[in-house]
C-alpha positions in Angstrom: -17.4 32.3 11.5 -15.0 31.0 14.5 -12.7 33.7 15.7 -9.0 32.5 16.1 -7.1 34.4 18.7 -4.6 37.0 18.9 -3.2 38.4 15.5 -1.9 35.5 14.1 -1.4 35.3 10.4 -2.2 32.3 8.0 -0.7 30.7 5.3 -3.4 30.5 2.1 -3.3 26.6 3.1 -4.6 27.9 6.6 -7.2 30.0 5.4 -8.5 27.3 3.1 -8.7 24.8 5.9 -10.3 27.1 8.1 -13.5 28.4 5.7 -14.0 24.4 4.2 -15.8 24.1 7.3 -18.6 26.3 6.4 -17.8 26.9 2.4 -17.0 23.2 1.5 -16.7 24.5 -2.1 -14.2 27.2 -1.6 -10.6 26.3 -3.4 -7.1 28.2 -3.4 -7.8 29.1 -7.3 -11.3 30.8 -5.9 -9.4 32.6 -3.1 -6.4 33.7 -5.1 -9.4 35.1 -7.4 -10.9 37.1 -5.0 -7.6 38.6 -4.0 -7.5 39.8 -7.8 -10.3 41.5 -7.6 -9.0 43.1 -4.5 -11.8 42.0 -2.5 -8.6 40.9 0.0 -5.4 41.9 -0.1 -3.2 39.5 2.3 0.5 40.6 3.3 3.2 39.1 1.8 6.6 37.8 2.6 9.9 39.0 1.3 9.7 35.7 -0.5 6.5 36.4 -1.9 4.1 33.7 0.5 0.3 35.0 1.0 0.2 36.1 5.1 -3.7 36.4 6.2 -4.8 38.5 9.2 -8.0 37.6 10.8 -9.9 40.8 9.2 -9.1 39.0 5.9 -10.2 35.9 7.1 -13.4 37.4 7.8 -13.3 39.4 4.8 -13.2 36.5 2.5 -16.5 34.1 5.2 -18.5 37.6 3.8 -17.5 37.3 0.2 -18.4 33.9 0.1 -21.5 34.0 2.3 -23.2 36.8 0.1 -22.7 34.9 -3.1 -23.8 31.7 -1.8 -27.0 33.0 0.0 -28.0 35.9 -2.0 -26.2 35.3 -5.2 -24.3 38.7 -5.1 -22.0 39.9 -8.0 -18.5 40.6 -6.3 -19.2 44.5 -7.5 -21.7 44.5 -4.8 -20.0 42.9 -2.3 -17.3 44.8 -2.6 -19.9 48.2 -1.8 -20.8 46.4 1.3 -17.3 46.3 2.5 -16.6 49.6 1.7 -19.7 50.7 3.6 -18.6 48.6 6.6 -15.2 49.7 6.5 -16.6 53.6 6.7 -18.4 52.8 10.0 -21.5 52.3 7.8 -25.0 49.5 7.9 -24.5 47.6 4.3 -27.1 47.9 1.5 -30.1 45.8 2.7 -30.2 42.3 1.2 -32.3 40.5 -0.7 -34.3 37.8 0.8 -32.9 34.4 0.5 -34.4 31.9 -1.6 -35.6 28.8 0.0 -35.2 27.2 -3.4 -33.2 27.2 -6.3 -34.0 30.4 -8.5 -35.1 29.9 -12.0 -33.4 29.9 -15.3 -34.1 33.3 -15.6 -32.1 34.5 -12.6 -29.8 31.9 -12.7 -29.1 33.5 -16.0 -28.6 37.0 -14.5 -26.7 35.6 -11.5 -24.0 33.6 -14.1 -24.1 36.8 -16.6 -22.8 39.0 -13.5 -20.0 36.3 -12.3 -18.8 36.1 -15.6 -18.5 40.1 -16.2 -16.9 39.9 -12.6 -14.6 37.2 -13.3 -13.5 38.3 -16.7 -11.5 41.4 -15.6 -8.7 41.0 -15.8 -7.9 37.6 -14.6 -5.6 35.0 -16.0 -5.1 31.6 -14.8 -2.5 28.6 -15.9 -3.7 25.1 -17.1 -3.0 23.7 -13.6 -6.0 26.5 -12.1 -8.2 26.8 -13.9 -8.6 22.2 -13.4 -8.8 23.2 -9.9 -11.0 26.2 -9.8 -13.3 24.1 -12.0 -12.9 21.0 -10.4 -11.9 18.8 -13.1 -9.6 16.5 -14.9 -7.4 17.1 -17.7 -8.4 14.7 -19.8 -11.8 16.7 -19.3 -10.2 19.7 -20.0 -9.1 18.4 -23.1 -12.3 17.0 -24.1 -13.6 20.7 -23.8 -11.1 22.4 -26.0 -11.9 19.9 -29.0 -15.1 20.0 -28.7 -14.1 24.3 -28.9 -16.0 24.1 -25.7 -12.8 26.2 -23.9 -10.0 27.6 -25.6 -7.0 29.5 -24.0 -5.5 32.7 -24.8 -2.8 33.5 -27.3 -0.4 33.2 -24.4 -1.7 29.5 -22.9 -3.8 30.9 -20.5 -7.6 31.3 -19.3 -9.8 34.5 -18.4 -12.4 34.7 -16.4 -15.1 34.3 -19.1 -13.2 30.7 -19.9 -13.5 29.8 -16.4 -17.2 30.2 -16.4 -17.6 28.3 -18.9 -16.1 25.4 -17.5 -17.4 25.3 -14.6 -20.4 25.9 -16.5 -19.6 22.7 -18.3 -18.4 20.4 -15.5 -22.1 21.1 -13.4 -23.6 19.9 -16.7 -21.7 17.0 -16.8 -22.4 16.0 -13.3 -25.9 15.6 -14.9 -24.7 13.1 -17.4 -24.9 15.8 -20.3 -21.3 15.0 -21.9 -19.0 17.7 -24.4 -21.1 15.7 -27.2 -24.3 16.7 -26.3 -23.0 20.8 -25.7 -22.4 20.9 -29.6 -25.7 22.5 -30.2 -25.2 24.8 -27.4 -22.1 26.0 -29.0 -23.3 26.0 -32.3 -26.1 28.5 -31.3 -23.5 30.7 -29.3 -21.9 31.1 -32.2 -24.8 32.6 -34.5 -25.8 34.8 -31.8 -22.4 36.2 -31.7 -22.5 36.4 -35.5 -25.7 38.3 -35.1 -24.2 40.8 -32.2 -21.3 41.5 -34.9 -23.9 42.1 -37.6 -25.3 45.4 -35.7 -21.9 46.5 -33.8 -19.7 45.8 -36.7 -19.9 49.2 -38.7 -19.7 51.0 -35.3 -16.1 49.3 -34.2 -15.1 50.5 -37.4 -15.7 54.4 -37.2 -13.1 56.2 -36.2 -14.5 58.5 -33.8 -13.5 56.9 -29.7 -16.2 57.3 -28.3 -18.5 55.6 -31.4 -16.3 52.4 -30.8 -16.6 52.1 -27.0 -20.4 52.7 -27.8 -19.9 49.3 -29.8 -18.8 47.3 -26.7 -21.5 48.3 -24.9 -23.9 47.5 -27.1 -22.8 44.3 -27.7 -22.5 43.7 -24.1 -26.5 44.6 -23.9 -26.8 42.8 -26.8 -25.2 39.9 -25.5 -27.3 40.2 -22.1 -30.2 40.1 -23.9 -29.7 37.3 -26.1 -29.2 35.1 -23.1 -32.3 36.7 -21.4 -34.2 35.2 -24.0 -32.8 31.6 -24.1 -33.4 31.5 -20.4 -36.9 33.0 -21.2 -37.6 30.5 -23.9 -36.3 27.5 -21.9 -38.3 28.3 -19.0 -41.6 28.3 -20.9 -41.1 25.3 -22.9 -40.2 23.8 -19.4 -43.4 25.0 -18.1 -45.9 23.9 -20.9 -44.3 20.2 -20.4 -45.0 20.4 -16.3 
């Protein structure tokens, strides 16, 4: 990344202007995410306006360097920054891939960003079409297709975000709401069959039984995918 001089401080405007020229993909909604998952934390001013230093500039090229070229979860990254910040050498990194990784580890790589994304994050309409890159008339095409539904209170998590920008790749491969049906369809028995075994353990009344539930549908749920990815890559393989 280019150094700017001095200690001037940007605007979130700024900042995005700045990174575009090496993260074309980067958007406000991704940068006010990473901020949420205090991977940056910009000054503000008594009126409330996002101030960058240069560190954070910097902060944020690392961010989004390690997740495009090694497909780091953010819970990684952050340990990297906290080891540079101690005076420390960062983790070693994996190699990078001169190609695209398979389903497999694309399906590890999207499990991770969606368990990163989902804490705690909410995001209006108006973000969530920008961090995703769409349309809302897309948008709505999603939600009745039960594709992407908001919250209670109108907004999106970070599971919902995944999935919609999960949607809109597929759909820049001509693969419309329509043709996802199936996909959803299937979701939805494997969640039914996630429920079937944590079920009786969300209902005990012992703590710790019931946070053993979540985790075990979260490996559950890990799993399952594992498999689709599995299946999908050897059925892709026989018909090479």
């Amino acid at each position: 990344m280019r150094r700017r001089g001095g200690d001037e401080l940007l605007s979130i405007g700024a900042v995005l202007a700045f990174l575009r020229d090496d993260f074309p993909e980067v958007t406000i909604s991704k940068i006010r995410f990473l901020e949420a998952e205090g991977l940056v934390e910009p000054q503000r001013t008594p009126s409330g306006y996002r101030k960058f230093s240069p560190a954070d500039v910097e902060r944020l090229a690392y961010v989004l360097r390690m997740q495009r070229d090694h497909y780091l979860p953010l819970r990684v990254i952050r340990e990297h920054l906290d080891a540079i910040e101690r005076g420390e050498a960062p983790p070693a990194l994996p190699p990078s891939a001169d190609t695209r990784p398979g389903p497999l580890e694309e399906a590890d790589r999207e499990l991770v960003a969606a368990a990163d994304a989902a804490s705690g994050v909410r995001l209006g309409r108006a973000e969530l079409l920008a961090a995703a890159e769409a349309g809302e008339q897309e948008l709505a095409e999603w939600e009745s297709y039960g594709l992407v539904a908001p919250g209670a209170d109108g907004g999106y998590d970070g599971e919902a975000l995944q999935v919609a920008r999960l949607v809109a790749e597929l759909g820049r491969f001509g693969l419309e709401p329509r043709h996802l049906r199936a996909m959803k369809a299937a979701a939805d028995r494997e969640v039914a069959l996630v429920e079937q075994v944590v079920a009786p353990l969300r209902r005990h009344r012992n703590p710790q039984t019931r946070a053993h539930a979540e985790a075990t549908a979260r490996e559950l749920a890990t799993l399952s995918v594992r498999l689709h990815a599995a299946m999908v890559q050897a059925g892709l393989r026989t018909r090479g």
